[in-house]
PAFI-154950 format. One record per residue (C-alpha): residue in one letter; x, y, z. Coordinates in steps of 0.05 Angstrom, whole numbers, padded with zeros to 5 digits, always signed. Layout:
N
AXYZ/...
This chain:
534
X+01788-03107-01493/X+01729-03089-01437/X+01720-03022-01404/X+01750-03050-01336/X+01816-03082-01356/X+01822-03011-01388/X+01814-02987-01315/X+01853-03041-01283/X+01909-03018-01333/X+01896-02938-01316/X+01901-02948-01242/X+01965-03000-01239/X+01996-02935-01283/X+01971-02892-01234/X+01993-02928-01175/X+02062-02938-01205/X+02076-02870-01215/X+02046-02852-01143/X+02090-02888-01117/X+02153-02872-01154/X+02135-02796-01141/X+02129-02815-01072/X+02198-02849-01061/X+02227-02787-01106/X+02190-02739-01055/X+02220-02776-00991/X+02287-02788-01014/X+02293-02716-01034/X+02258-02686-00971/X+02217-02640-01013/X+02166-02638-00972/X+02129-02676-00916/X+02073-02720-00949/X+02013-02758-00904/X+02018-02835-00921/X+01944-02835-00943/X+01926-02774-00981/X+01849-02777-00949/X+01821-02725-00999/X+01855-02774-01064/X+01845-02831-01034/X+01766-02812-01018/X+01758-02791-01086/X+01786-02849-01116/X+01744-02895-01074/X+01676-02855-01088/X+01701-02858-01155/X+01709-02940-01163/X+01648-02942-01126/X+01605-02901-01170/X+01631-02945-01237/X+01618-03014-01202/X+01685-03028-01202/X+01697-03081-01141/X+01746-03113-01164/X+01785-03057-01182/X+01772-03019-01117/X+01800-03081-01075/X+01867-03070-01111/X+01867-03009-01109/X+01865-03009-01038/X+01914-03066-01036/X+01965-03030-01076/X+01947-02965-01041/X+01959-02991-00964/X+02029-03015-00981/X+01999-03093-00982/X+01966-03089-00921/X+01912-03133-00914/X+01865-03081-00886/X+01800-03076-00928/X+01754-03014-00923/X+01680-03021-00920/X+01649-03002-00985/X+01605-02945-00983/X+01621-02878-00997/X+01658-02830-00967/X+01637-02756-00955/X+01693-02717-00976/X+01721-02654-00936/X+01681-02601-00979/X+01608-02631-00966/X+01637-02643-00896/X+01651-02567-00894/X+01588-02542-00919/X+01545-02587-00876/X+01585-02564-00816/X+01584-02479-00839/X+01504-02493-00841/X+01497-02536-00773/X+01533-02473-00746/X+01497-02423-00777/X+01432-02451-00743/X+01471-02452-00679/X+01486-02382-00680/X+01418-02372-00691/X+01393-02406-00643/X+01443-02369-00596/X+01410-02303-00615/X+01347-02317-00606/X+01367-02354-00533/X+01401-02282-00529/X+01341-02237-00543/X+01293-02289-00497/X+01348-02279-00437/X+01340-02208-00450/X+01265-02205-00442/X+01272-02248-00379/X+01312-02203-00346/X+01257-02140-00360/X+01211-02179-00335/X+01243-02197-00275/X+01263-02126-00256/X+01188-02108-00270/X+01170-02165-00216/X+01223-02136-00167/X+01184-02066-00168/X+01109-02093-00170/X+01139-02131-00105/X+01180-02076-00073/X+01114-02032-00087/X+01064-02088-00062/X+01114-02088+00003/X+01089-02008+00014/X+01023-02019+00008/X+01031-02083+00057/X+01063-02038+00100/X+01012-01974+00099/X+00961-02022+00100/X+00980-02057+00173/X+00991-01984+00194/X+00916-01966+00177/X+00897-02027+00208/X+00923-02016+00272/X+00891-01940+00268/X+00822-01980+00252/X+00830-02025+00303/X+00845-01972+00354/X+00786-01927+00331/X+00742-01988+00336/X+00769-02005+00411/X+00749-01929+00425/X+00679-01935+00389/X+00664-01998+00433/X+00684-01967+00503/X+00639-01920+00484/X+00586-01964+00465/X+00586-01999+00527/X+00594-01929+00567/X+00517-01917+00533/X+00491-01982+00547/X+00464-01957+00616/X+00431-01890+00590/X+00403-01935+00527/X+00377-01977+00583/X+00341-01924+00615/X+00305-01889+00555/X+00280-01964+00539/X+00245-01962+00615/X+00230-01888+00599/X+00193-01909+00530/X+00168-01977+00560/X+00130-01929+00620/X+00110-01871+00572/X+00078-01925+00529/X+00036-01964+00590/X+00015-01885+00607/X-00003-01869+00536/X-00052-01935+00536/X-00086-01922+00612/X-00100-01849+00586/X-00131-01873+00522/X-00174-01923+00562/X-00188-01873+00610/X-00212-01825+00560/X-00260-01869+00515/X-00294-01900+00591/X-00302-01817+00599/X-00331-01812+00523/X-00380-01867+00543/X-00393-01842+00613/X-00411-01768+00584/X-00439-01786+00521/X-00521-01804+00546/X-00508-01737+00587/X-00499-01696+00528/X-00557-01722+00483/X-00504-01754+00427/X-00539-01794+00380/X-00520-01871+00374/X-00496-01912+00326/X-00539-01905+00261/X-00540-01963+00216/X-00564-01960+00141/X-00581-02024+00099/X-00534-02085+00097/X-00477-02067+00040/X-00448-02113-00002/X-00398-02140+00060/X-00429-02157+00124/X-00408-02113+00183/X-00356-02058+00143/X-00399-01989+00150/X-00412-01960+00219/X-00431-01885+00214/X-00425-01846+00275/X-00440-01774+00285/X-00409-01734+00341/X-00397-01667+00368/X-00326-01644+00366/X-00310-01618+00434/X-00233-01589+00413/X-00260-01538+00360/X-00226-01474+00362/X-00265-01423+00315/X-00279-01360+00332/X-00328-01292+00298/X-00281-01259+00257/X-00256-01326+00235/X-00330-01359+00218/X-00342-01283+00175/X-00269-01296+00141/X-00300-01366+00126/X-00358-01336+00104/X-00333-01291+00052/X-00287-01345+00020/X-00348-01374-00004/X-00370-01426+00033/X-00443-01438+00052/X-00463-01440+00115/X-00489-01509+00129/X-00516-01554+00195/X-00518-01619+00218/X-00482-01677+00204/X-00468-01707+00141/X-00502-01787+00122/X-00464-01835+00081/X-00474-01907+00072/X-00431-01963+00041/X-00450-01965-00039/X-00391-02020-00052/X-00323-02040-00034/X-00274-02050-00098/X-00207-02096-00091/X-00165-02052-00119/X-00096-02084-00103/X-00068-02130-00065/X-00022-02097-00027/X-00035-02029+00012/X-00061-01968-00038/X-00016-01902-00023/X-00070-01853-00063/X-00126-01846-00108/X-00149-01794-00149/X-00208-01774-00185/X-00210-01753-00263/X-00226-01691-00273/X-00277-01698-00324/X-00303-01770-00317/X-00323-01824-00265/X-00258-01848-00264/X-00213-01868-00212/X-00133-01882-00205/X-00105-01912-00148/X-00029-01930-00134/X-00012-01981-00092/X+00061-02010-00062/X+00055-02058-00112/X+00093-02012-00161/X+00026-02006-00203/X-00031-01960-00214/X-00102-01973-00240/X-00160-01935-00280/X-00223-01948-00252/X-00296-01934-00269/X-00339-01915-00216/X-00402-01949-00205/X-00477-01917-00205/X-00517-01920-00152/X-00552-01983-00188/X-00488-02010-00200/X-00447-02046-00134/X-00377-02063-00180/X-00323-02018-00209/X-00289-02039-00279/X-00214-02041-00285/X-00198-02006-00347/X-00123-01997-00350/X-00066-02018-00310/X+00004-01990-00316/X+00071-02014-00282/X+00144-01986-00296/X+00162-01962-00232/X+00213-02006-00189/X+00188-01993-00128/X+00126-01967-00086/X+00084-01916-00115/X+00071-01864-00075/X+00015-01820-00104/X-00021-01807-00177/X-00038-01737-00207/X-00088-01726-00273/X-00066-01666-00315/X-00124-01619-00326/X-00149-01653-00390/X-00154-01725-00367/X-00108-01755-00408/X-00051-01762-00381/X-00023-01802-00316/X+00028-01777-00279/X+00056-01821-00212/X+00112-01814-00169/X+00147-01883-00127/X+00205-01894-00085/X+00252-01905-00141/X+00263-01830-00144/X+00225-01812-00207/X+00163-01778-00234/X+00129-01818-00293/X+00079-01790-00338/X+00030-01840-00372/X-00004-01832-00440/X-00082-01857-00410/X-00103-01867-00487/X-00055-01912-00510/X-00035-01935-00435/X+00039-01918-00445/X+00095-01889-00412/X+00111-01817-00445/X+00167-01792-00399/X+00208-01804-00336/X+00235-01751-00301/X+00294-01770-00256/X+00332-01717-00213/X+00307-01719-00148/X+00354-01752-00107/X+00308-01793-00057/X+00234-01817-00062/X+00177-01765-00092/X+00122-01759-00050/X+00067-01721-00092/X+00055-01691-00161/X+00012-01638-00185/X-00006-01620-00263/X-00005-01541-00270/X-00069-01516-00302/X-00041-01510-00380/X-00020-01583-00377/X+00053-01564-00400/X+00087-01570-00329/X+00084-01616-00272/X+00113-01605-00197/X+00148-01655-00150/X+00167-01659-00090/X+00208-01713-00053/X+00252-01731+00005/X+00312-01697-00005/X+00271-01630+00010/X+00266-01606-00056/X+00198-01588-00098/X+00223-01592-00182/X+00186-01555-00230/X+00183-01593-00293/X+00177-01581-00371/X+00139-01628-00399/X+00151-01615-00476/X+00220-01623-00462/X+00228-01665-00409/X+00271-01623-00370/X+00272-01589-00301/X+00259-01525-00305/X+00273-01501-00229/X+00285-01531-00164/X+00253-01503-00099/X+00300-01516-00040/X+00268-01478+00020/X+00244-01539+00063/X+00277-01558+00119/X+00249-01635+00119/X+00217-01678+00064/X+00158-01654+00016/X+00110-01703+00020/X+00049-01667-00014/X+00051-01616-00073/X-00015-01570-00103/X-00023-01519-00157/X-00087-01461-00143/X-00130-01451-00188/X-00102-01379-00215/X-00037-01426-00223/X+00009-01373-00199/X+00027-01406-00136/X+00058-01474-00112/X+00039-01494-00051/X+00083-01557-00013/X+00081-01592+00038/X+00136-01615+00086/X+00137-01671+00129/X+00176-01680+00192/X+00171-01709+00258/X+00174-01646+00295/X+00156-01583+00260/X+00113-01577+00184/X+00119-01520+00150/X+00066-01509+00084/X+00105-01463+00037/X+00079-01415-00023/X+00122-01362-00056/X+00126-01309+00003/X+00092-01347+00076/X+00101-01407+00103/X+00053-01429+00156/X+00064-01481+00222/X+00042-01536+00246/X+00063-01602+00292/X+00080-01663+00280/X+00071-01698+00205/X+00035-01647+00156/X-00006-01665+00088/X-00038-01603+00045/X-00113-01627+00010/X-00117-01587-00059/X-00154-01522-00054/X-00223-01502-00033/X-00273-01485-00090/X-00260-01409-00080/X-00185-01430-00085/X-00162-01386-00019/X-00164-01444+00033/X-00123-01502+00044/X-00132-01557+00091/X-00076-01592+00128/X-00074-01653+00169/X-00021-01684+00212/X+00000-01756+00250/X-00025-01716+00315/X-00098-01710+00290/X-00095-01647+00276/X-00139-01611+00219/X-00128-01538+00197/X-00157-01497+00153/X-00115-01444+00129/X-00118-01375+00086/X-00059-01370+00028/X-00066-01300+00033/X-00047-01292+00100/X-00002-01355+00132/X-00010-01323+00209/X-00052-01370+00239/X-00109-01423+00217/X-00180-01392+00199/X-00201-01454+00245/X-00178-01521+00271/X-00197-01588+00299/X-00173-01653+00327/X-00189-01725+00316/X-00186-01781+00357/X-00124-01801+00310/X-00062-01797+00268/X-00093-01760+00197/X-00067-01788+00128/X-00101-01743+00078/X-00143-01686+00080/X-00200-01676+00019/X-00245-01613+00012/X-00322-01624-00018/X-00329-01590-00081/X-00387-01540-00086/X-00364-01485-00034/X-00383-01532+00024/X-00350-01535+00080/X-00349-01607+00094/X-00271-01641+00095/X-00265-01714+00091/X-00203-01745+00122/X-00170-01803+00125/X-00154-01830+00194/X-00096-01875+00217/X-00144-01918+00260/X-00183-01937+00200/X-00238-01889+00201/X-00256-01844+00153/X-00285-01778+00184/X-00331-01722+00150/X-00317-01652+00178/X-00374-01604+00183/X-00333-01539+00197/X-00387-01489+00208/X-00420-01538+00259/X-00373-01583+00285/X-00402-01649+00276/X-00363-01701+00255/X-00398-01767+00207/X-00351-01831+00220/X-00342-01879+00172/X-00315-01947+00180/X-00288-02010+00140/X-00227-02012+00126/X-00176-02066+00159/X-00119-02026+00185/X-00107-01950+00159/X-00143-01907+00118/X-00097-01875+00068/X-00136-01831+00032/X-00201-01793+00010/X-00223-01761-00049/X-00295-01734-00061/X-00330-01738-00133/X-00356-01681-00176/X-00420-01668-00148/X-00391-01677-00072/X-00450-01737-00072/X-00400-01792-00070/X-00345-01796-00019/X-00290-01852-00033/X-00228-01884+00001/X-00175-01933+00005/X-00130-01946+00057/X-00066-02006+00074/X-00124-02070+00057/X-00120-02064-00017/X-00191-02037-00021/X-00223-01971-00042/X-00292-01960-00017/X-00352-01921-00048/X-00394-01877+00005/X-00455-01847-00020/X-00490-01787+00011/X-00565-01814+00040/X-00581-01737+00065/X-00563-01673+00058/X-00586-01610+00094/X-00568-01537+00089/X-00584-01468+00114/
């Protein structure tokens, strides 16, 4: 006998005594009963199913529905348990989901109220801001009546200036047709003209009287015991070479103390070492060239030994250059505008400034630190000098109206823009020059008045003493001119060349060689021809 009519046989038993337990169950109103048991009758079915029983299953279900003719696809049937789980699960993930739908509705609404404050605080500022615009706009309404109330007087100082200025030039022409008028009357000496130099028609020396000397006898015996020597006539220089320095205008140059050497600085933010030529040579050699600065240099300083550099520029500091290895050692910022001038004190170990924001700094240079700041000027400092005994600093301001030249306890006056030379070789006289023209010599002892003064045809840049106790003073002149001061005599060399303004002036050593560089770019090498004293 096979495995299924062993089956067939077990479910017709089955079914039989379903059924009879059924009809007992019914007629005795036990209980209610479904017609189709779905959990046995799933059961069964995955049961059949699983065994390969087709046959079986199809009577099964026959028997099962009463005779009904009503087939059920085969496949299995998920029964209520696995239907259960799968459904606990799906809704576990749904609560889930719910929580974390929850916790992101939750964050929303933070960030909304956040957004309703920035807003609400935005709407202030909104707010305070139209208010301050409508104070703005009334202050500017005010500010424009009142520019256009001006207009008129604005108007009128522009004629005023415009007439002062036509004036100014009649007057000038006036007085050089007088210069030429009275100059064959009082015996001057014309033009002299040396050799041809190295550029066709740059030297014209002229020597003249100065007619607006003011010296008198105590002041000539004051002179006189300061240690200068006593010396007449004027002074001859001719034209050794001309040396393109730089290409844009030179601010200062300055003379080593121990060498023929020469530094310039120029508004080209550099400076250059140059070696002076002999009187057989016509050229200077660049030897070093330094830039660091980012903007105009101003002037240049050599500390006592001649190694060092130091330069001050518009960018408000003072740099100090190592000349040996053509480095930069330090930069000293602190001043709060552009430095004008720097001087070395005799030991080497501190430098001074001074600048624009009317202040002269004292500096450490070991430590690269300021030491002290002098804040007595009024205006800007524009040159600064220590004496020889290096006990006193000795400043310069500039200003439009009033200069004052400062040391520790007197100050001394003068108009218009003022620039201090370094001192005389006795080291008790300074010179000072102005944009007026006007040069003064000055005691440091006593600040009361000048020992002796004079006035040039122009504006003055710089102001240079002759070493040797003379008492010759070169200066630079804003009409391009450079002019030698006999002070004892009052005669006056001229020198001319340069295109535009002469900047400055330095003598050498030996007082021999006078050079100077002015807004072309070129410094220019005079040489002494004669030289007379008493």
């Amino acid at each position: 006998m096979c495995f299924s009519c062993v089956s067939h046989v077990f479910l017709m038993c089955f079914s039989c005594v379903s059924h009879v337990f059924l009809m007992w169950a019914s007629r005795g109103q036990l209980w209610a009963v479904t017609p189709i048991p779905e959990t046995v009758d799933d059961f069964l079915r995955n049961f059949l199913l699983r065994l390969g029983l087709v046959q079986t299953l199809d009577c099964f279900q026959r028997e099962w529905c009463g005779g009904s003719a009503v087939l059920v696809s085969l496949r299995f049937v998920p029964d209520a348990l696995t239907q259960q789980t799968l459904l606990q699960s799906e809704l576990a993930q749904r609560r889930e989901e719910a929580e974390l739908l929850q916790t992101r509705v939750l964050d929303l609404n933070q960030t909304l109220m956040r957004l309703k404050h920035e807003r609400n605080f935005h709407r202030e500022r909104s707010v305070s801001a139209e208010v301050q615009k409508g104070a703005l706009c009334a202050d500017l309404a005010q500010l424009k009546q009142h520019h256009d109330s001006l207009e008129p007087a604005l108007a009128r100082l522009t004629r005023g200036h415009e007439t002062a200025l036509r004036a100014r030039t009649l007057i000038a022409m006036e007085t050089q047709q007088l210069q030429r008028e009275e100059g064959p009357e009082r015996g001057e000496e014309g033009p002299e003209r040396g050799e041809e130099g190295p550029e066709r028609g740059e030297r014209r020396v002229k020597s003249r009287d100065v007619s607006q000397w003011n010296m008198d006898k105590n002041k000539m015996e004051t002179r006189i015991r300061n240690g200068f020597m006593n010396e007449t006539g004027p002074a001859h220089f001719t034209l050794l070479c001309s040396i393109r320095a730089h290409h844009q205008p030179i601010s200062n140059i300055e003379i080593h103390p121990i060498k023929r050497l020469l530094a310039s600085s120029s508004d080209d933010r550099t400076w250059r070492l140059w070696e002076l030529p002999t009187n057989q040579e016509k050229v200077g050699a660049l030897l070093l060239s330094g830039e660091g600065h980012s903007d105009w240099l101003t002037s240049c300083s050599f500390s006592p030994e001649g190694g060092r550099l130091a330069t001050t520029s518009g960018d408000t500091t003072v740099r100090v250059w190592d000349l040996d290895r053509g480095r930069c050692l330090l930069s000293l910022p602190g001043h709060l505008s552009s430095t004008w001038g720097c001087c070395f004190h005799r030991s080497g170990l501190s430098l001074a400034s001074g600048s624009s924001d009317w202040t002269v700094r004292l500096w450490d240079l070991p430590g690269g630190r300021a030491l002290a700041t002098l804040r007595r000027h009024g205006k800007a400092v524009s040159s600064v000098h220590f004496p020889p005994s290096g006990q006193t600093d000795v400043s310069c301001l500039r200003t439009q109206q009033q200069s004052l030249v400062q040391t520790g306890i007197d100050s001394l006056t003068q108009d218009s823009l003022a620039v201090v030379s370094p001192f005389s070789f006795s080291g008790r006289v300074v010179a000072s020059c102005d944009a007026g023209g006007v040069v003064n010599l000055w005691d440091v002892r006593a600040f009361r008045s000048p020992l002796c003064s004079a006035h040039t045809a122009a504006g003055a840049n710089q102001v240079s003493f002759c070493p040797g106790g003379s008492e010759e003073v070169a200066v630079a002149g804003g009409d391009g001119l450079v002019r030698v001061l006999r002070m004892s005599s009052g005669h006056v060399t001229e020198l001319s060349g340069h295109v535009g303004q002469a900047c400055s002036v330095r003598f050498d050593h030996q007082g021999e060689t006078l050079l100077s560089a002015g807004t072309d770019g070129h410094v220019r090498v005079w040489s002494r021809t004669t030289r007379k004293g008493i």
